[in-house]
N, C-alpha and C positions, 0 to 999 in steps of 0.2 A: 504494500500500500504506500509506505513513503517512497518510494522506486517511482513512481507515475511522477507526483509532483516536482521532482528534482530533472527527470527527462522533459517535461515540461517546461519548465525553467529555462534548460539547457537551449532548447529548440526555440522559445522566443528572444532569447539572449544572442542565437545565434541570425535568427532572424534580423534582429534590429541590428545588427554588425554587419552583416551583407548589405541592406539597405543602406545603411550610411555608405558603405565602400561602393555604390554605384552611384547614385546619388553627386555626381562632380559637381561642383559650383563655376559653370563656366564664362564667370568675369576673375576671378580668382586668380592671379598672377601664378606662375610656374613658377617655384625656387628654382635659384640660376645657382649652381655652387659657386662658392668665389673663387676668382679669378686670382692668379699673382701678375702685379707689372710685369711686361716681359722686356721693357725698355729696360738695356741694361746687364741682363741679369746671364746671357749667353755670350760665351767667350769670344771676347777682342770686340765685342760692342758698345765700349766705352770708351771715350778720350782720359787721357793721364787726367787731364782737370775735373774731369766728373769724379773723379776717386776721392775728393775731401766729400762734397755734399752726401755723396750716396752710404762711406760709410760712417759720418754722425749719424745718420738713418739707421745704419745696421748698430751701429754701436749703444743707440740712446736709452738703453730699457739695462744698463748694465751698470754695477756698481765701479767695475772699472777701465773707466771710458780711457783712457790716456792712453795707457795698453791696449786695449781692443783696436783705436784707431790709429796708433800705430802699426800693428802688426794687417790689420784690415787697407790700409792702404799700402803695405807691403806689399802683401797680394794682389791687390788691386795694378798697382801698376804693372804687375808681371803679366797678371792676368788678363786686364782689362776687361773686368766684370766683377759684381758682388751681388751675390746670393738676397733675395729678396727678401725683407722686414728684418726682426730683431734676431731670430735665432733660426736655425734651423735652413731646410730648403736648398742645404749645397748642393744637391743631384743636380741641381740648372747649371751648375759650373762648374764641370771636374776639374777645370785646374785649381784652382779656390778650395774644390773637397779634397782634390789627392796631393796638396802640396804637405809634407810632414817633417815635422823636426826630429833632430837628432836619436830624441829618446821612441820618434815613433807615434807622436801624436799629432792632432792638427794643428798644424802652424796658422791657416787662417778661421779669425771666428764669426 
């Protein structure tokens, strides 16, 4: 006897979930995933001068900025590109991800 009520349940629970999932609202904007700049960020796409603005950009979310933009315009000017926002994202610019220092680690941040 309590077996009926719970498939019950089940079945309108399920009902009202379908319905919604058809159911589009089509004025309703599509989410767009976001995007990254691509100005930039692909190697030799930068001039030597673009390497101060771009990495206070990459550098500004970090407690130590002196260093970062040091070594971030290091690579930058080899590379002539930097990895887009504050962290992360090197895959746009292997030379920027595979440049490593002595011990092995990433030389650019």
């Amino acid at each position: 006897m309590a077996r009926k009520p719970t498939v019950a349940l089940f079945v309108l629970a399920m009902m009202l979930v379908l319905t919604k999932a058809d159911v589009a609202d089509p004025e309703s904007p599509v989410p767009q995933p976001a995007t990254l700049p691509m100005q930039g960020t692909t190697e030799g796409s930068l001039h030597p001068e673009e390497c101060t603005g771009r990495c206070a950009e990459r550098c500004s979310a970090t407690a130590y900025k002196k260093p970062c933009k040091f070594f971030c315009e290091k690579c930058c000017a080899k590379c002539l590109c930097v990895p887009p926002g504050t962290y992360g994202n090197k895959q746009v610019c292997p030379c920027y991800n595979n440049w490593k220092t002595k011990r092995g680690g990433p030389k650019c941040p």
